[in-house]
N, C-alpha and C positions, 0 to 999 in steps of 0.2 A: 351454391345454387347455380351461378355462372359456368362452373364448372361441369355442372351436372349436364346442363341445358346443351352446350359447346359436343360433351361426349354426345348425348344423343343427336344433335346435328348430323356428326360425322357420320356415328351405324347410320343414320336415314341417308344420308347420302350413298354411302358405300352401297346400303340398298337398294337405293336407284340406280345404281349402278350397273351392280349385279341384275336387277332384274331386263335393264337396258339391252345386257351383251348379248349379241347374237353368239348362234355354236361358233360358227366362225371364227368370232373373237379369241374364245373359248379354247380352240383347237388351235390357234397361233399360239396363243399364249401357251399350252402345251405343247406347241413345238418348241419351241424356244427352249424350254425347260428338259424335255427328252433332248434337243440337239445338245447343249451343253452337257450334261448329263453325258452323251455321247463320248463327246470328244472327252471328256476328265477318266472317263470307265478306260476307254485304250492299252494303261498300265496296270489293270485291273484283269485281263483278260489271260486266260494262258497262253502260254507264247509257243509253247512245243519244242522247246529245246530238248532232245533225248541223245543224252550222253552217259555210259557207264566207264567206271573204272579199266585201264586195262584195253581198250578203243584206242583205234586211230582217230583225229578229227577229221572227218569230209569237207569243211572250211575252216573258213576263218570268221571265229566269234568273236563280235565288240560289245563292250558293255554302253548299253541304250541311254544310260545314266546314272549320274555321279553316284555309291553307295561305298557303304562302309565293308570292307575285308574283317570279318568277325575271328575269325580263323588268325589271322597275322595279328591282329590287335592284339586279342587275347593270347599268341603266344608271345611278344611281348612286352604284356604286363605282367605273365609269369615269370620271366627272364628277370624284371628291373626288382618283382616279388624279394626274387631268391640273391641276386644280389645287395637288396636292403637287409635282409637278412646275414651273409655274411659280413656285411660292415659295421652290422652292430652286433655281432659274435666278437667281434677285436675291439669293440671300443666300450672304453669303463663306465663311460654315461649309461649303457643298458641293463647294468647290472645292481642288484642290490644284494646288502646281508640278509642270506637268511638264516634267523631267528630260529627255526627248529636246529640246526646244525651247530647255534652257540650252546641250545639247549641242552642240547645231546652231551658235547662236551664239559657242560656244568654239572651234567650228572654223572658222567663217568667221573670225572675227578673228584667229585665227592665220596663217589662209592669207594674208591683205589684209596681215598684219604683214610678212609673208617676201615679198610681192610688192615691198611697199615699200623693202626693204631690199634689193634687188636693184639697185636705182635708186642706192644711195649705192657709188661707184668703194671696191675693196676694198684697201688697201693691198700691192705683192708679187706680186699676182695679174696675169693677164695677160689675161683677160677685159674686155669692154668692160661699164659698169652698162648696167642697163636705159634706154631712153629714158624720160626723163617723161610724152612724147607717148603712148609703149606703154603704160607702167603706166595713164597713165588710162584708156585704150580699153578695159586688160584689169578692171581695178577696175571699171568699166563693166556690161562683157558676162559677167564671170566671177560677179561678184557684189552686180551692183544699186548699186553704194556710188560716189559724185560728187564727186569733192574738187575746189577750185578750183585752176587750173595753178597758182597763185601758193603755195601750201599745200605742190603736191607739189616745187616749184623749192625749196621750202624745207628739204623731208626730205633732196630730193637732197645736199644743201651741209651736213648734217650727217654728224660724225665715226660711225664705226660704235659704237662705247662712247657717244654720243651717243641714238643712235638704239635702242640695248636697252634705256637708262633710260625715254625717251619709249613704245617697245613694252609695257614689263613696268607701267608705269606704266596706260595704256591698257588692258593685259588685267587689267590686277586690277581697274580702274573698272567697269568691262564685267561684268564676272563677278560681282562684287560685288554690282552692284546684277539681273543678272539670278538670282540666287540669293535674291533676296527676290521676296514674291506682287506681280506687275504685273497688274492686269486692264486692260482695254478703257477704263475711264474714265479709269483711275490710268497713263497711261500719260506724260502730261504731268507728272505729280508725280514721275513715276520719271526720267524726263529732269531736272528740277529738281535731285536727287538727287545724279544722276550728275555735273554740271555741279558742283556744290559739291566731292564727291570730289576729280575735275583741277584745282580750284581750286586746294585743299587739297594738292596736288602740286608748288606753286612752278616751273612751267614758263615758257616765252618765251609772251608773249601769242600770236603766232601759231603754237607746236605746243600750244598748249593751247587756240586756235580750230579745228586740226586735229583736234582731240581729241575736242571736244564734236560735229564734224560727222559723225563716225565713229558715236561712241555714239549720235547721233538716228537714224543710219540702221541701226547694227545692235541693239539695244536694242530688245526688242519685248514685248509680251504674252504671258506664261507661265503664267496659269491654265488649269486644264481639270477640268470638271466630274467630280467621284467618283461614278459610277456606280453603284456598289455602295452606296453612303450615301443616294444618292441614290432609287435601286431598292427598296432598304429602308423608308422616309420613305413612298412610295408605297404598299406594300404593305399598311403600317401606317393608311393616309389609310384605303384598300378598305375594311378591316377591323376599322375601327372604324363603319363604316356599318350602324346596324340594319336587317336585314333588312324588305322591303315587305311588311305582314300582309294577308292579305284576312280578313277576320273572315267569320265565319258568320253566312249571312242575308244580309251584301253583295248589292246585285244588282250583276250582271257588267252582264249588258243588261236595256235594257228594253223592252218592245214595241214597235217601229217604229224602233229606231233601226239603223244602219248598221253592218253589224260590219266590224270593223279586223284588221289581223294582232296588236294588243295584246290583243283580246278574245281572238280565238284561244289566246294566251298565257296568257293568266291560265285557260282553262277548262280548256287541259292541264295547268296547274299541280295545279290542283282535281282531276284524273283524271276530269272530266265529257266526256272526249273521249275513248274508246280503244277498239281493238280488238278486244281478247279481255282473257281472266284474267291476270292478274299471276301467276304461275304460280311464281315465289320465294317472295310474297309467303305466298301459298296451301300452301306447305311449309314456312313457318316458323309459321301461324297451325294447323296439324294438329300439328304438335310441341309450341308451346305447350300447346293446350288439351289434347293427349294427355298432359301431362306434371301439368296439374294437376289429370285425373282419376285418373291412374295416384298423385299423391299425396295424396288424397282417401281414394283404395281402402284402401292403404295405411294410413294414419292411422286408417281403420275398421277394418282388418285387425286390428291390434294393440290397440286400444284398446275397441273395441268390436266383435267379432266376429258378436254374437247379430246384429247390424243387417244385417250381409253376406248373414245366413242368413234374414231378412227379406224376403219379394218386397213387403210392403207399406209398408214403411219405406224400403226403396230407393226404388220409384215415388213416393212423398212427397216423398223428398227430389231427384229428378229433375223433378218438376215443379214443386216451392217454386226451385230454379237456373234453371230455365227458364223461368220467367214472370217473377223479378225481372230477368233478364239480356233479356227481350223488352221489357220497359217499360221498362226501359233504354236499349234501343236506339232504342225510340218517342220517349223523352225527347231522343237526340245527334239528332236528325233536328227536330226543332222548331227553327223559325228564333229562339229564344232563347235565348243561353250560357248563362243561370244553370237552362233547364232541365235538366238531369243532376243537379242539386243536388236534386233531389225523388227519385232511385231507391231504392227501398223495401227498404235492404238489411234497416234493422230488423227490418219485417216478416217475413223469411226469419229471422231472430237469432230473435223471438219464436216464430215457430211450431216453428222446430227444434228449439230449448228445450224449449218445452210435448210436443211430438210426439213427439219422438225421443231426441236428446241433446245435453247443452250442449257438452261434449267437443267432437261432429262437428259443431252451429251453430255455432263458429269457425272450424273449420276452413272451411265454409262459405262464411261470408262472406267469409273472407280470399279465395276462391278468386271469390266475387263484385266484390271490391276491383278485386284483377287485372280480370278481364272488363273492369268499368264504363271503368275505367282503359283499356285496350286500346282502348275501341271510342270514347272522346273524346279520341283525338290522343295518348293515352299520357297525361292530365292527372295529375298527383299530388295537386291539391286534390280532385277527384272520387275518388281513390282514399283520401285520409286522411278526407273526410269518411264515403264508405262503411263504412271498415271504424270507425272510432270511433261510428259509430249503431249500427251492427252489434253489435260487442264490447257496448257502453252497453245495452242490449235484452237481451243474451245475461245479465248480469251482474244485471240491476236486476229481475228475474223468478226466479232463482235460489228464491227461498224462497215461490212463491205459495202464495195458501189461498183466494183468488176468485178472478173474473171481473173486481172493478174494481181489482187490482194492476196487471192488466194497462193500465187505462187510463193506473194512475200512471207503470207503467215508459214509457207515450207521450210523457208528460210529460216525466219525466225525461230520454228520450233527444232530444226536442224542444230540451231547455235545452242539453242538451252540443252539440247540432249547432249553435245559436244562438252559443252560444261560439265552438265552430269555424272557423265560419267569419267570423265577428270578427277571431278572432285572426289567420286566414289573410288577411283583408282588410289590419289593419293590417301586417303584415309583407310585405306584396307594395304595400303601398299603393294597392291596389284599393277605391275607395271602394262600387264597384260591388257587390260581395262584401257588405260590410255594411254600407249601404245595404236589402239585401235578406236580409240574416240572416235576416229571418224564415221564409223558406222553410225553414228547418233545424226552428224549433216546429212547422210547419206538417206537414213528414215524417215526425215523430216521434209528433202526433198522429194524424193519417189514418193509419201502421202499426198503431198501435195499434187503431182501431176498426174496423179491416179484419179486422186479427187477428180479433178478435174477434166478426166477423159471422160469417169463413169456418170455424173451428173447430169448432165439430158437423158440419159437411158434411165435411170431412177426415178429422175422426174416425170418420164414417160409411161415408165412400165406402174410407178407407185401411186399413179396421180397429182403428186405434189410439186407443190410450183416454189420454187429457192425466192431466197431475195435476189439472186443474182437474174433470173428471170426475170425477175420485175422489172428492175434495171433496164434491161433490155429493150424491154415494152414500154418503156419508160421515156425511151430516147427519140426525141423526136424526128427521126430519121425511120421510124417504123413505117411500113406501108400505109397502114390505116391512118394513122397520123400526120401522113404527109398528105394521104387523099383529102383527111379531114382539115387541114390547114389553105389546102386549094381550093377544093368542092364548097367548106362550111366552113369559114374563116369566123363567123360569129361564132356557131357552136366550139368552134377549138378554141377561141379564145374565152366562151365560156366554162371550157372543161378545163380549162387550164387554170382559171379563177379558183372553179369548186373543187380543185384538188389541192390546191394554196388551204382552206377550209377544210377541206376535210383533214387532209393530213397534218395540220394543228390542232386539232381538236380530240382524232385519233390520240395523239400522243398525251394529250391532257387528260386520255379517261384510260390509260394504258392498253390502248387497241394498235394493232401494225399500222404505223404511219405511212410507210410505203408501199405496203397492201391498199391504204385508202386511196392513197394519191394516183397510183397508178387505176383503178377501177374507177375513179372521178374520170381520167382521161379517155375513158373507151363507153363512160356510161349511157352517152350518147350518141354513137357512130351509126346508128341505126337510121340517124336522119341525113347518114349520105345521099340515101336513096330518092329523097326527094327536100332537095336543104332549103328552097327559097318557099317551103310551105312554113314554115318558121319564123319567127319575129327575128330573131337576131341577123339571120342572114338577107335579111328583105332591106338590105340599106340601098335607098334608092328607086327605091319600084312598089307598085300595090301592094296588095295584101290580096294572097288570091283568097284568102278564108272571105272576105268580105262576098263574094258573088258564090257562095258555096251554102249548103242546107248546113245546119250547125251538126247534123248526125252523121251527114258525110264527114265535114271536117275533122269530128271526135275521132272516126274509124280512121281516120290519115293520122292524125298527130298520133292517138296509141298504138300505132302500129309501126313508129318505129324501135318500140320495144322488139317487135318479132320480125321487123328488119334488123336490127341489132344484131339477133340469135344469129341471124343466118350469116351475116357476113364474122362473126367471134367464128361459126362451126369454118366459111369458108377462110377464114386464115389462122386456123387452128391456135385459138387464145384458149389459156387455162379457166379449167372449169372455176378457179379462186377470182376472175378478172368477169368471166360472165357473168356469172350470179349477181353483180354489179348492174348489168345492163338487164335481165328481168326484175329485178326486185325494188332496183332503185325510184319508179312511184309505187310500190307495192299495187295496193285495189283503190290509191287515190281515184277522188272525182276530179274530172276535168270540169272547173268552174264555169268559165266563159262560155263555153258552147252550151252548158248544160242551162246555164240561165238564159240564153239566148232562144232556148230550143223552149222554155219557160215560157216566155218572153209572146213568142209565135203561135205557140199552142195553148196559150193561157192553161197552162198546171197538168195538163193531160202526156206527161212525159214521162216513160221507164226511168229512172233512176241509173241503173242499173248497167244501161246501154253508152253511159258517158262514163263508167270507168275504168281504169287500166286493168287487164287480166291479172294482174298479181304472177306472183304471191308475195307476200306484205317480206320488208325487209327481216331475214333470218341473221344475223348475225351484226356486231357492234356497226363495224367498217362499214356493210353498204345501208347501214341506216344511219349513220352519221354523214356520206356522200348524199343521202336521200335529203337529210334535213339541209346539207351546204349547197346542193341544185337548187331548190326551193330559195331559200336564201339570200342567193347570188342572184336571182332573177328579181328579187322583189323589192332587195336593196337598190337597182340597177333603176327602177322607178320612183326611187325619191327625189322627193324637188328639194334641193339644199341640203344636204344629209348634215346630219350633226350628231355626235358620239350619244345625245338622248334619243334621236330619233332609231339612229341605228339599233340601240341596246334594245328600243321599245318595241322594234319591228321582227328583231330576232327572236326574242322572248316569246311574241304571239306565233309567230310563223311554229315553235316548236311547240306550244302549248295547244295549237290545232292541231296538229301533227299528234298529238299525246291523247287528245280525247276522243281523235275518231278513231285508236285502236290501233294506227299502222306501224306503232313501235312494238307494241305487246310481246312482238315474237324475239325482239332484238336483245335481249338482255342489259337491256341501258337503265340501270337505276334514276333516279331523281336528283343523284348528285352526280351524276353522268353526266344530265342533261344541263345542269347548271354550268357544269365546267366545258361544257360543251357550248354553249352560250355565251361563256366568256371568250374562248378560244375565237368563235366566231366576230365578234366584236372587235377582237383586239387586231386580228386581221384585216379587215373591212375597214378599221379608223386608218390604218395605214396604207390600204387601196386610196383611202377618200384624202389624202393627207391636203394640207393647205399649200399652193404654190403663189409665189408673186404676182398682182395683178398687175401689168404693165397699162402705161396713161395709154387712148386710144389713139392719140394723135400718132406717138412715138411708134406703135404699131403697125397704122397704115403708112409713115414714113419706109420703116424698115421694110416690108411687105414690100411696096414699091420701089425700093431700093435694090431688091434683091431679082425684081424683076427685070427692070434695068440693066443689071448687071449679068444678066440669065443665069442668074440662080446664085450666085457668089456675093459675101457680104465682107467688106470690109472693116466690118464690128469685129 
């Protein structure tokens, strides 16, 4: 059920999403998608190479990248084919008896046995035998086999029980030895054999001359080559033949020479010959890249939504993907393998960091990794070194506070790409790789100083303000803040309070702490304009509110909201640091005047006219500065603070804050607002902390002592 509830969250969201986006978005987001798209299709396109057989070449052609020679390969795997083949024509392991050829022989020699026996007169019987003169003609023509008449005048004159001893005697010899491997050489050793056997039989010298002239004539060669073993052995030879590489940069031809049908071969291998689109090719490379903008989206969806709803943040990060995936591509097209090893994924790690979010720069890169990867032959070292500079840049920036972090994180990701591809060298045993490692320092530097030339023009042209801006604005050496340190020494030192507060509280509800702190500092500079109409800056002097109509006075105090605007527009502060100075009382009432003006008119007073133009705090940051102004002013009127009155004071200040509606817009939960309560407390206990009361006497001694002394103590 949980489950269920969670899914439908999500499609509602996604749906607000969707219904949120402007076309704009819309049509970024399919640029992105067509530019990539773009740049992968380049190897997709026909190239126009038009070369026939029998041509001189008009240049010189190089192969654009690494492919297989299909033509060399395969001729040899035919080559290593045909010599596994003759290696095992000579070797006995490939050969077996065959079985039909023992057959054959067990049957001739049975027939030749019964012919023979025909010839010996049968006792009883009335038949005449065969002639001698017959059986040989037939032994002859029947079955190749020559015995001398004096051999067969011999079988004649033998008893029949004679003659089955000499036969069985014969067909076992025979058999015998043709049931062992005869080859072609061994055919003389097998006769040797056989001859020992009939020895071995104790017969009359001349049926055991008959014997052996039989066995030379029927007694033959009975190997025959196993195919299947043989076929296999073959296959095996093909298939351990590395493939023929044509490297990149190879030249196929070169000016003036003769093309062949091998050149032809090798430049369709390359696809520097063809007709039209690969049109497969082109609907697996729209799926891919669809698939990891759609997981992009996604991962923004969820994790970062503000960014979706962004058109300046999208176009950022659609052109930071597209320019490192076009120099990318610049780099797989340079007749140099190791250049890929210089694509600037860092670069894209750092600026999406600084710019946008470290969250979506991984995501980023990974989806850079892929690209670089895809568009060099599918390489896995161009993809492990991308994303490892990548992540390294993403990681090693994490916590800036300048301009020269940035160089160190160059550095740093300089050393890991150095490594890398070390390490990938020695594991592939490519000395080429590190040999040349230093193109990995060399990446890591240049992203970095690129970074950081292009960064105020992105932040300019994209609207987005770095941390390192902040910074900047941050530094109390900034114009306005040195005005406001002169001009409104109260307010600067109460902006400097309420950004102590906001930016711990920021961090306790997971909002930009340094977004808060710096927008505390500028929330109020509106009251350069006229600073001792102010309570903080009035040490020493009236209250000019005192001789003033309380509706004048309202119109003065809320208007340094739209003194603010003007001097944020005339010293060009980001529009992230302004929205700070309008929003920060949102459409609060100004109390004091409004019950004064009560007060005077007994009840007959607009409402309306005592408070601040708005608009109510939009975003965590400047309603958590909204609740820490408020806060800091109020605490600052306690007699005796003490960690209960503090807690009790913050608690209501925000729980007013909560019921007239000026958070609504802020996305601050309930448990925002709690840890936002705490943060503020725990701050303010150590503003108020306890210090040593010294005796009075000892006091006015030292006082006096030090005056005495014009100004120097020997304490």
């Amino acid at each position: 059920m949980a489950r269920q509830k969670s899914s439908a969250r999500f499609w509602q969201r996604w749906a607000d999403v969707l219904r949120k986006g402007t076309v704009r978005q819309w049509l970024l987001g399919l640029v992105v998608f067509v530019g990539l798209l773009g740049v992968l299709m380049v190897d997709l396109l026909p190239t126009g190479v038009s070369v026939e057989v029998g041509q001189v070449a008009r240049r010189d052609i190089e192969a654009p990248r690494t492919a297989i020679n299909s033509a060399e390969t395969e001729r040899l795997r035919e080559e290593a084919g045909r010599r596994a083949l003759l290696e095992a024509n000579d070797n006995p392991e490939f050969y077996r008896i065959n079985h039909a050829t023992v057959v054959k022989v067990e049957e001739s020699i049975t027939a030749i046995l019964n012919l023979l026996r025909t010839t010996i007169p049968a006792p009883g019987e009335g038949e005449e035998p065969l002639a001698v003169t017959e059986a040989d003609r037939r032994l002859i023509r029947d079955y190749g086999v020559d015995l001398p008449p004096a051999n067969l005048a011999h079988i004649a004159e033998l008893s029949l029980p004679e003659f089955d001893v000499f036969a069985q005697n014969v067909t076992d010899a025979i058999l015998a030895q043709m049931n062992e491997e005869i080859s072609e050489d061994g055919l003389r050793d097998a006769w040797d054999q056989y001859e020992l056997r009939i020895g071995a039989s104790k017969m009359d010298p001349q049926l055991e001359h008959t014997a052996i002239v039989l066995g030379r004539q029927l007694i033959q060669p009975n190997l025959v080559i196993d195919t299947n073993k043989v076929n296999q052995v073959r296959e095996e030879a093909m298939a351990a033949v590395e493939p023929v590489t044509i490297m990149r940069g190879e030249i196929i031809l070169r000016k003036g020479d003769v093309v062949r049908e091998e050149h032809i071969g090798v430049l369709q291998d390359l696809g520097l010959i063809k007709t039209g689109i690969d049109y497969l090719a082109l609907i697996g490379l729209v799926v891919l890249v669809a698939l990891m903008v759609y997981g992009m989206g996604i991962f923004a969806f969820q994790n970062r939504p503000s960014i979706i709803e962004s058109e300046g943040k999208i176009a950022l990060l659609g052109v930071i993907i597209l320019v490192v995936a076009i120099v990318g591509k610049i780099l797989s097209l340079i007749h140099w393998p190791l250049a890929p090893y210089l694509a600037p994924t860092a670069w894209a790690g750092l600026l999406l960091t600084l710019l946008v979010d470290s969250k979506l720069a991984v995501t980023a890169v990974t989806l850079l990794a892929m690209v670089l990867a895809v568009m060099n032959d599918f390489s896995l070292n161009i993809a492990f070194l991308a994303l490892t500079g990548g992540l390294t840049a993403i990681l090693s920036i994490s916590k800036v506070s300048q301009r020269g972090d940035l160089m160190r994180a160059g550095f740093i990701v300089g050393g890991i790409n150095f490594a890398t591809m070390v390490g990938l060298g020695l594991i592939q045993q490519d000395s080429r790789l590190v040999i040349h490692s230093y193109l990995g320092v060399l990446n890591g530097v240049f992203s970095s100083i690129t970074a950081i030339g292009v960064l105020p023009y992105l932040e300019s042209l994209f609207g987005i303000t770095s941390a390192i801006r902040l910074l900047e604005l941050s530094n109390p050496n900034h114009p306005l803040l040195r005005r406001m340190m002169l001009e409104a020494p109260g307010t600067y030192h109460h902006s400097i309070l309420v950004g102590n507060l906001a930016e711990a509280a920021a961090e306790a509800v997971g909002g930009d702490g340094l977004l808060a702190r710096v927008g505390a500092h500028y929330h109020d500079i509106g009251k350069l304009k006229r600073p001792y109409f102010f309570v903080e800056n009035q040490i020493g002097m009236e209250n000019p509110h005192d001789k003033m109509a309380p509706t004048l006075s309202t119109l003065i105090v809320t208007s340094h909201v739209k003194d603010g605007l003007e001097l944020a527009r005339e010293y060009k502060l980001p529009d992230v640091v302004t929205q700070f100075i309008a929003q920060h009382h949102g459409t609060d009432l100004v109390k004091f005047f409004y019950h004064r003006a009560l007060e005077a008119n007994e009840g007959a007073v607009e409402e309306q006219e005592f408070r601040y133009p708005g608009p109510k705090p939009q975003s965590k940051e400047v309603a958590i500065v909204s609740l820490a102004d408020a806060t800091e002013a109020a605490v600052r009127s306690l007699a005796k603070p003490n960690p209960g009155k503090i807690e009790a004071l913050v608690r209501k200040i925000i729980k007013d804050r909560l019921n007239s509606g000026e958070l609504d817009q802020s996305d601050l939960t309930f448990q925002d607002l709690d840890r936002i309560a705490n943060a503020f407390v725990k701050v303010i206990i150590g503003m108020f902390h306890a210090r040593v009361e010294y005796p009075e006497e000892v006091t006015k001694e030292d006082i006096e002592g030090k005056r005495g002394r014009g100004g120097s103590s020997s304490k």
